[in-house]
Wavefront OBJ file of the C-alpha trace (Angstrom):
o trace
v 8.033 -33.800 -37.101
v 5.511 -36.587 -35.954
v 5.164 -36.964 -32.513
v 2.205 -39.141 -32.097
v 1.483 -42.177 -34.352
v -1.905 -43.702 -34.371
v -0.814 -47.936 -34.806
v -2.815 -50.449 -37.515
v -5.713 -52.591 -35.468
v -4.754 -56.131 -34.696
v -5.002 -58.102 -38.211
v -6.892 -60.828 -36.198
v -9.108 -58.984 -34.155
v -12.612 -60.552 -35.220
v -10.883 -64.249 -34.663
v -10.398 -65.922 -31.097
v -7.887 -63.943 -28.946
v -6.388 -63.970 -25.766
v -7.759 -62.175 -22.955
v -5.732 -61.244 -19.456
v -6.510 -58.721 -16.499
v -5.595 -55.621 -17.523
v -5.229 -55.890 -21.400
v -5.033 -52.804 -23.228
v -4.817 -52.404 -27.236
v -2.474 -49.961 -27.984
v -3.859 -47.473 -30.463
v -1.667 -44.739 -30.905
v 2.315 -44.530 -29.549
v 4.371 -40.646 -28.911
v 7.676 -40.952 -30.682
v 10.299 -41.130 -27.826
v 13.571 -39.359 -28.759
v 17.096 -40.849 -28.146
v 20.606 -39.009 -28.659
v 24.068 -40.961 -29.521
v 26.765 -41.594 -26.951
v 28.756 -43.467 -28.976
v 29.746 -43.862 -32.426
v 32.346 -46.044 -34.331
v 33.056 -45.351 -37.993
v 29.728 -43.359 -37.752
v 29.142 -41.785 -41.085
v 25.459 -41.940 -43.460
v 24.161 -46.064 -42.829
v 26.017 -47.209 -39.485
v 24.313 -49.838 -37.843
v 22.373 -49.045 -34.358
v 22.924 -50.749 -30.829
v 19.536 -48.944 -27.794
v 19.875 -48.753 -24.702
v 16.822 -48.172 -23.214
v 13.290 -50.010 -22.440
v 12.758 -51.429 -25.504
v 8.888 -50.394 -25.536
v 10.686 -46.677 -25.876
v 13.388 -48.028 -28.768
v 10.526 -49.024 -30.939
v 8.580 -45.694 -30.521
v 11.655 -44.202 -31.582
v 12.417 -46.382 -34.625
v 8.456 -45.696 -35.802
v 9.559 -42.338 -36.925
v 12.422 -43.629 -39.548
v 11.699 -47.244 -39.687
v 8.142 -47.551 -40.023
v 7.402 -49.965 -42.797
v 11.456 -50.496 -43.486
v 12.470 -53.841 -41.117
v 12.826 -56.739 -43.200
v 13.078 -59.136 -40.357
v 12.553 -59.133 -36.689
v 14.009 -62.064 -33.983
v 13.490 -61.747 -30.599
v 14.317 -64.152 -27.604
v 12.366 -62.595 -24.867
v 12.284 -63.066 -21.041
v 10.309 -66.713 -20.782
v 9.056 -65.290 -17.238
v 10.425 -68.352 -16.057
v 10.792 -66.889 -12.173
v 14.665 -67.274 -12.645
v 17.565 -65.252 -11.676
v 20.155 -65.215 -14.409
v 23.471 -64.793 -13.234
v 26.924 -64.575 -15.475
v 30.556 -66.765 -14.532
v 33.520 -63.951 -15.211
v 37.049 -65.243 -15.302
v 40.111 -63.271 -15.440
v 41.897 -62.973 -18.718
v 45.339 -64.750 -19.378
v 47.909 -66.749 -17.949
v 48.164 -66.852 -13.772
v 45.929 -68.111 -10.822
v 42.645 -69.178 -11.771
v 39.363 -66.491 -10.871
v 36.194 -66.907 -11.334
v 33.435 -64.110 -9.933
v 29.368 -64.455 -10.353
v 27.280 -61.115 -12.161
v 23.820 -61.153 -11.430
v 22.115 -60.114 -15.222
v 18.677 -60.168 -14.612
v 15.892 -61.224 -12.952
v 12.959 -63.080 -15.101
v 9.654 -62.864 -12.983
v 6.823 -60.589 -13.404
v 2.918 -61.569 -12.681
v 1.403 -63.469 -15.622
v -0.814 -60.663 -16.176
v 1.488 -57.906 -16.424
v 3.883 -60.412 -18.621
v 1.414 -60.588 -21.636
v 0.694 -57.107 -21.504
v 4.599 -56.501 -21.756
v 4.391 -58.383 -24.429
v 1.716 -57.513 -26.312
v 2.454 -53.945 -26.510
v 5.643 -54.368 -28.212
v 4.364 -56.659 -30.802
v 1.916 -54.721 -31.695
v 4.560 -51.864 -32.299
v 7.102 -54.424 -33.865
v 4.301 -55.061 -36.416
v 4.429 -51.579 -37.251
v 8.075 -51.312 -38.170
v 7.796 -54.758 -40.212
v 7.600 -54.496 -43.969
v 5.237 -56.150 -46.422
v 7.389 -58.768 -47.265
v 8.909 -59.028 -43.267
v 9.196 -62.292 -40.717
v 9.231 -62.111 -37.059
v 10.658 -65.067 -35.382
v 9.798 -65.238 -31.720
v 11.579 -67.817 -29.165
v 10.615 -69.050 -26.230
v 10.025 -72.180 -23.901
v 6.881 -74.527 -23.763
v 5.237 -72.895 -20.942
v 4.529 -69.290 -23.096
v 4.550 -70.442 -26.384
v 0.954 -71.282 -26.566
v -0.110 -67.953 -24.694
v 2.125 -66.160 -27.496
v 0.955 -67.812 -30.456
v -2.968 -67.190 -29.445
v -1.768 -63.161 -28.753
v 0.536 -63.163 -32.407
v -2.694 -64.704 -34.463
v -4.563 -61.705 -32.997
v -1.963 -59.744 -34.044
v -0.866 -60.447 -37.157
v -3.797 -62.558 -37.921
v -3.766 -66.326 -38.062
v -2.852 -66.851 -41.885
v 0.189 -65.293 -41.407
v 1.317 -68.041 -39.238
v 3.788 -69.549 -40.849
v 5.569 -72.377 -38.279
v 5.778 -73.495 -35.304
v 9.159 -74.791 -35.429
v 10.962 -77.141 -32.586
v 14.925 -76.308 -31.552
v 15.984 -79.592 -29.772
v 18.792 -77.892 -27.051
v 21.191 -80.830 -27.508
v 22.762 -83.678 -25.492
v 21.371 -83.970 -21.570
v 23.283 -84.619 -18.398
v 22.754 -83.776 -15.078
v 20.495 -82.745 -12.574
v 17.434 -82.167 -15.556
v 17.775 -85.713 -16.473
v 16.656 -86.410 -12.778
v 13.461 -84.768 -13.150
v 10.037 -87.317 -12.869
v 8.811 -86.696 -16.107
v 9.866 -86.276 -19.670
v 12.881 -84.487 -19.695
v 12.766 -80.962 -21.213
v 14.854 -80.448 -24.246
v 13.775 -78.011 -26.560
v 12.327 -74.305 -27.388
v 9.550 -73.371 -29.508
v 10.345 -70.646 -32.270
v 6.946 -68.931 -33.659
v 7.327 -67.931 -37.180
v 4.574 -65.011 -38.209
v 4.799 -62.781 -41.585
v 3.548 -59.289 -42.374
v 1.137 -60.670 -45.184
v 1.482 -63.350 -47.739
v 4.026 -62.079 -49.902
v 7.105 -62.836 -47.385
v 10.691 -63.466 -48.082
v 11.643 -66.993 -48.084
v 14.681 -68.889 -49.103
v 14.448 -72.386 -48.494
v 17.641 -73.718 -46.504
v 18.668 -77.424 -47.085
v 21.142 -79.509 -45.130
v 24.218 -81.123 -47.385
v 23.512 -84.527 -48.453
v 26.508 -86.653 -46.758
v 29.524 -87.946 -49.234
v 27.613 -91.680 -49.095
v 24.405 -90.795 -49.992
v 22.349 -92.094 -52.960
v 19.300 -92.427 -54.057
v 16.747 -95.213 -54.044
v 17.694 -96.273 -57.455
v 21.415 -96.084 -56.347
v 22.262 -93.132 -58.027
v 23.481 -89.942 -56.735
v 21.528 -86.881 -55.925
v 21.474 -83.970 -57.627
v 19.775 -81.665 -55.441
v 20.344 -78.395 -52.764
v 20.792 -81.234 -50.217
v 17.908 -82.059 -48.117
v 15.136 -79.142 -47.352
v 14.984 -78.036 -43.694
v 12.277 -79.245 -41.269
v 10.540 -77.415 -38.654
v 12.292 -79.395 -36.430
v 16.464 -78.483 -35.491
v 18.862 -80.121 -34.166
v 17.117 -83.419 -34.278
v 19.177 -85.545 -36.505
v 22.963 -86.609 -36.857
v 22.950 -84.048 -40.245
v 22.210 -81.164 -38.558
v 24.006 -80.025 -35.690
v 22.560 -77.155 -33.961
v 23.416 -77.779 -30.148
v 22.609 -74.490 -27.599
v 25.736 -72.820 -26.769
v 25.099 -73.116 -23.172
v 25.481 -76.767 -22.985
v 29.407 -76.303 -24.825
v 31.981 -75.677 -22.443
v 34.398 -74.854 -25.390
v 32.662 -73.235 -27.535
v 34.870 -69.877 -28.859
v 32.220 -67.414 -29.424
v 31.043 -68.249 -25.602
v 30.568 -64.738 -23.391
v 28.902 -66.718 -20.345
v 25.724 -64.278 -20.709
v 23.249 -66.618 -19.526
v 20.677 -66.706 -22.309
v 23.110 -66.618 -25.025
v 22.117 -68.014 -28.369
v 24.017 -69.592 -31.297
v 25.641 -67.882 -34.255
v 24.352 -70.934 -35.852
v 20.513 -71.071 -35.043
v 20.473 -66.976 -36.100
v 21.965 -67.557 -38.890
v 19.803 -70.080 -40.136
v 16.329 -67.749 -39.584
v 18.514 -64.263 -41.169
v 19.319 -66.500 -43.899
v 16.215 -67.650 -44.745
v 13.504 -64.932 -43.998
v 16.149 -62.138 -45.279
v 18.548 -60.776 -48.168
v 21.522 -59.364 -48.361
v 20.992 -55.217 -47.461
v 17.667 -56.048 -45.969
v 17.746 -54.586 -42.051
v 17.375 -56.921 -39.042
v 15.928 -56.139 -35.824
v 16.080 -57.633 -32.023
v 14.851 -55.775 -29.473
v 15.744 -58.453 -26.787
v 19.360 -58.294 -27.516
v 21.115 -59.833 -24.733
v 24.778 -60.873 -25.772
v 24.176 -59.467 -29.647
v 24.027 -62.469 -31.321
v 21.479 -61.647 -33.795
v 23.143 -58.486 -34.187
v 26.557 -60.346 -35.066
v 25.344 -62.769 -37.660
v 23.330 -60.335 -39.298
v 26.748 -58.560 -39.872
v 28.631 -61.335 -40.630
v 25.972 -62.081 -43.133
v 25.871 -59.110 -45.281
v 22.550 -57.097 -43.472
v 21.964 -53.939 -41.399
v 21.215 -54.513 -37.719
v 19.322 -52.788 -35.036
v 19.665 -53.737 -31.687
v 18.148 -52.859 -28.216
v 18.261 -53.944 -24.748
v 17.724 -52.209 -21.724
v 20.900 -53.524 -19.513
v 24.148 -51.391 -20.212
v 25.985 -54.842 -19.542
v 24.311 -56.434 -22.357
v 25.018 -53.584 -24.271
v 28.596 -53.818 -23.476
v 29.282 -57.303 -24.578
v 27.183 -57.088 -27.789
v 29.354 -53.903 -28.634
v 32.689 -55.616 -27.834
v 31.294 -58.920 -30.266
v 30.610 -56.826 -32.994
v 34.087 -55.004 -32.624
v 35.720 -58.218 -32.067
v 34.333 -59.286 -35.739
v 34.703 -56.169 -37.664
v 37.336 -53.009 -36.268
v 36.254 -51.591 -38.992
v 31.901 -51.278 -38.153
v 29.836 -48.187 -38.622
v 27.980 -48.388 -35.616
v 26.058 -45.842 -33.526
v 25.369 -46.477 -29.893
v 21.961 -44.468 -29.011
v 20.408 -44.527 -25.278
v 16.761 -43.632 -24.773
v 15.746 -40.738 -22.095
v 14.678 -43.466 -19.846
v 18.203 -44.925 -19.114
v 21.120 -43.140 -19.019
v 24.150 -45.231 -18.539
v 26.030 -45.339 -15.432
v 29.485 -44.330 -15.063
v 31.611 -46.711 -13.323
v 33.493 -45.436 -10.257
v 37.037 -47.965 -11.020
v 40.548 -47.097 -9.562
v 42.669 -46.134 -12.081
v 45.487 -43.231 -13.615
v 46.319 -42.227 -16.952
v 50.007 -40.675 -17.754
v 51.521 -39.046 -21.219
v 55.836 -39.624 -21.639
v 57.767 -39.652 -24.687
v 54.293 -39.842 -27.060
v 52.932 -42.490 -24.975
v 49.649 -42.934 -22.902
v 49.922 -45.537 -20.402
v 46.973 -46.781 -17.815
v 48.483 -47.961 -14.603
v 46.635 -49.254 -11.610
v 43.759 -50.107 -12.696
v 40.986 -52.388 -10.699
v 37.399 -52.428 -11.103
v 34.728 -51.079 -8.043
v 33.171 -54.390 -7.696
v 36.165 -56.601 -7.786
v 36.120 -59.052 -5.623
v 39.317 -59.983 -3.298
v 39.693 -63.165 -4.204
v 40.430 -61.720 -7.979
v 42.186 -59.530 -7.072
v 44.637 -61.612 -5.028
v 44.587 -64.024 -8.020
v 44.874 -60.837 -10.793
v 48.409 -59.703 -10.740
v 48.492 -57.896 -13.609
v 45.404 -55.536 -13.757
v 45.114 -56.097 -17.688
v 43.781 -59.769 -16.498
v 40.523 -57.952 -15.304
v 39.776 -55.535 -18.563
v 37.638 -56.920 -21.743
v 38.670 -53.902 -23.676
v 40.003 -50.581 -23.543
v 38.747 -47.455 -26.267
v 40.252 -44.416 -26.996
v 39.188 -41.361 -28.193
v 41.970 -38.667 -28.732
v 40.088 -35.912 -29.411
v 36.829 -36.329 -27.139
v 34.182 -33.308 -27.215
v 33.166 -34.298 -24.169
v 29.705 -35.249 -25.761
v 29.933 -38.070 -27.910
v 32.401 -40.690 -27.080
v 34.112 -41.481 -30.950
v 36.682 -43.907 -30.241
v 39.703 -44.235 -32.861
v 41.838 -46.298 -31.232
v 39.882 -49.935 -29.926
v 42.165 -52.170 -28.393
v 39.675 -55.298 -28.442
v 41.866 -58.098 -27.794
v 40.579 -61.843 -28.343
v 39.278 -64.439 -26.471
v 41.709 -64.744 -23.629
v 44.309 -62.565 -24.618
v 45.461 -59.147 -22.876
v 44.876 -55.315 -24.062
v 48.011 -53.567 -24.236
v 48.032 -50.943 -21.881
v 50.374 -48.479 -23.479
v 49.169 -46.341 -26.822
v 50.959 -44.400 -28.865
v 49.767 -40.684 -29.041
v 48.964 -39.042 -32.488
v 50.142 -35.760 -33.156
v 47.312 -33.845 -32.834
v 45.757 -35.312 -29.652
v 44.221 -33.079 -27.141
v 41.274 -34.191 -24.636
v 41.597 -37.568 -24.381
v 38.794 -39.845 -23.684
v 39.522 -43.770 -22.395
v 37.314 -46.239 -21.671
v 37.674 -49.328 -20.158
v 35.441 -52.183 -20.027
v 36.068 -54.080 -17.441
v 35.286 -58.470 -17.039
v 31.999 -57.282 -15.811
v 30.759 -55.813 -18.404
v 31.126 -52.771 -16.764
v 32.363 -49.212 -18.142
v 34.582 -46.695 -16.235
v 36.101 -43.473 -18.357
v 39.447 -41.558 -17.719
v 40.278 -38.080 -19.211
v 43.676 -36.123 -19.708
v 44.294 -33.366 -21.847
v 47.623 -32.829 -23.512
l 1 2 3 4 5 6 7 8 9 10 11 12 13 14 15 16 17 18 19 20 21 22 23 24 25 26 27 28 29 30 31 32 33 34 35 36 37 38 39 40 41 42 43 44 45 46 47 48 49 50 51 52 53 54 55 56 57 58 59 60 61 62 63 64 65 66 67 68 69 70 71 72 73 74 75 76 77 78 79 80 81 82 83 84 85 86 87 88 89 90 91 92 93 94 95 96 97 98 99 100 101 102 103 104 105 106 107 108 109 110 111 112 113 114 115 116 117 118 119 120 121 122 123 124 125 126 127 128 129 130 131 132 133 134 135 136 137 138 139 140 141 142 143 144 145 146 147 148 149 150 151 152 153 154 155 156 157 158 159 160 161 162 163 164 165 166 167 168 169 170 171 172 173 174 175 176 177 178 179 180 181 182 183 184 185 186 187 188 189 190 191 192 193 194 195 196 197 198 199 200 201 202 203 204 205 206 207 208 209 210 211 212 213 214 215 216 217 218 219 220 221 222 223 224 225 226 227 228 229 230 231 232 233 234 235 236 237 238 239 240 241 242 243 244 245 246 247 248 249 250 251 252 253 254 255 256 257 258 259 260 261 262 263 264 265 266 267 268 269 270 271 272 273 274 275 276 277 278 279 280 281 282 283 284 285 286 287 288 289 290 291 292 293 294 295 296 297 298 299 300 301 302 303 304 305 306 307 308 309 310 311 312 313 314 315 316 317 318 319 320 321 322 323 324 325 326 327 328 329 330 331 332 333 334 335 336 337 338 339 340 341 342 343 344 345 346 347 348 349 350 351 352 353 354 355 356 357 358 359 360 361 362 363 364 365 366 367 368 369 370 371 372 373 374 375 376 377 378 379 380 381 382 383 384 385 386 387 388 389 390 391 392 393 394 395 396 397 398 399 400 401 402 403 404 405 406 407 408 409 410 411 412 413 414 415 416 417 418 419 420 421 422 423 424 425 426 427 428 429 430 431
């Protein structure tokens, strides 16, 4: 087995490059090994979900996928200097509650943030085939640091676009600001080599719509720009800025189903295998399943993990999906109240309240389904990996059930709940 891999130079080495304190090239990269703790469906082709730094994801994936991923998005920290924080509410009818997570924090020294960078480009580049696109998103402030650091690494002819999302309508305190109001993200577009995959994407033409010589089209509709979400035709507004919006978890940097479908579409086939190794909320992961591909996804946040895992359940029971976690992080059990009891062929969970609930929730709670996302069941638990066969996933603001029936043949049973935090806490009783 390979345990050391020596990586391809920069493609753009000899051209004009980028230069930081501290900048290393990264030359060779030890394989990093990572065991499952979950699986769903499993079986020969499940989809993957990391947890882990994602530096140590993609020096696992070089073993197996070096060569193989047909596209690559990733929506990176923008170093911005913020603190993202998350809005939890309780589930179903009752008192209003609301609670505030803390996600992460996005500040590290400028130095030390192109460096972060720049090493896992340059193994992403690795795991991209021939024919691959990597789509890279970010704000105005990094963009042009990025794009000087991709041309060195994938060398400046495979640049393909630099293309502008417009966020949508503006309101509030941003519109205040003394200067042009900020209202978009940059997307960098790179390929592996000439010979990329590319299927043009066109907007409808509208049911009025007719040529100059007054007759009607007869065309796809009319060819995408590198500009979104800038006309009436094509609707693209961030997630973040609809209050309504159904496939809304409140994770702060969420992206649209829409904007990730447009780039899988386009820059992939059915079959071909996606990759984001900033995964956040799992929406790449998501419409790369809805549309047809394979999907590997990383992030290093077990509360990321959990709400990109609950998405994908929420869209398909029925996934193949292995959950893998990295040596580096090992997820946390939760430390919840809670009891399990077996009458009559029935498990029931009673009591239950998460560690970090706060009293004001639970005043408002009541019921203590109001403060689970989901609850997963595994009837016949090796005490290893956690196989679930029963996943009571409810939607968006309904409740999970609370009492399962028991199959014949259950022994050590394995429950886990996920509570509104994103947060995981596991109950065992044998039978």
């Amino acid at each position: 087995m390979e345990t050391c891999f020596t990586l391809a130079p920069p493609a753009g080495s000899d051209g004009p490059t980028l230069q930081w304190s501290g900048k290393r090239l990264l030359q060779t990269a030890a394989y990093c090994p990572a065991r499952c703790i979950e699986r769903y469906g499993g079986g020969e082709g499940a989809d993957r979900l990391f947890l882990g730094d994602n530096h140590a994801v993609l020096r696992h994936l070089l073993r197996d996928y070096r060569g193989a991923v047909d596209l690559i998005y990733i929506d990176p920290p923008y170093n911005s200097g913020a603190a993202y924080t998350q809005t939890v509410r309780l589930r179903g009818d009752g008192p209003s509650g609301s609670a505030t997570v803390r996600r992460y924090d996005d500040a590290m020294p400028a130095d030390a943030y192109l460096q972060f960078l720049y090493e896992r480009l340059l193994l992403a580049r690795e795991l991209l085939a021939d024919t691959g696109a990597v789509y890279v998103q970010l704000d105005a402030h990094r963009a042009p640091y990025v794009r000087v650091m991709m041309d060195e690494i994938f060398g400046s002819a495979c640049f393909q676009r630099e293309i502008i999302w417009r966020i949508g309508w503006l309101s509030g305190y941003k519109t205040a600001v003394r200067n042009w109001v900020r209202n978009h993200d940059v997307i960098l577009f790179y390929t592996k080599s000439s010979a990329f995959t590319f299927h043009k994407q066109y907007l409808p033409y509208d049911g009025g719509y007719v040529r100059r010589d007054g007759k009607r089209p007869r065309g796809k509709g009319h060819p995408i720009e590198d500009t979104w979400n800038c006309s009436p035709a094509d609707r693209l507004d961030s997630i973040q800025i609809k209050s309504f919006s159904g496939e809304k978890t409140g994770y702060p940097t969420q992206k649209n189903e829409a904007l990730l479908a447009r780039i899988i579409e386009a820059s992939s086939s059915p079959g071909d295998l996606v990759l984001d190794f900033f995964m956040g909320s799992g929406t790449a992961s998501v419409a790369a399943h809805r549309l047809g591909r394979r999907f590997i996804g990383a992030d290093s946040s077990p509360g990321a993990l959990r709400i990109a895992v609950s998405r994908l359940l929420r869209a398909d029971p029925e996934l193949r999906l292995e959950v893998l976690c990295t040596d580096d992080a090992k997820p946390a059990a939760g430390r919840a109240r809670g009891r399990l009891t077996v009458e009559n062929g029935r498990l029931a969970i009673a009591d239950f309240r998460p560690e970090n609930l706060p009293r004001s929730l639970t005043a408002a709670a009541g019921d203590w389904r109001r403060t689970v996302d989901s609850v997963m069941i595994d009837f016949h638990s090796d005490g290893e990996v956690f196989a679930p066969t029963l996943l009571d996933v409810p939607e968006k603001n309904a409740l999970v059930r609370g009492i399962y029936a028991l199959p014949a043949d259950a022994s050590r049973i394995r429950v886990r709940i996920t509570d509104l935090f994103a947060e995981c806490t596991e109950f065992e009783i044998r039978v």
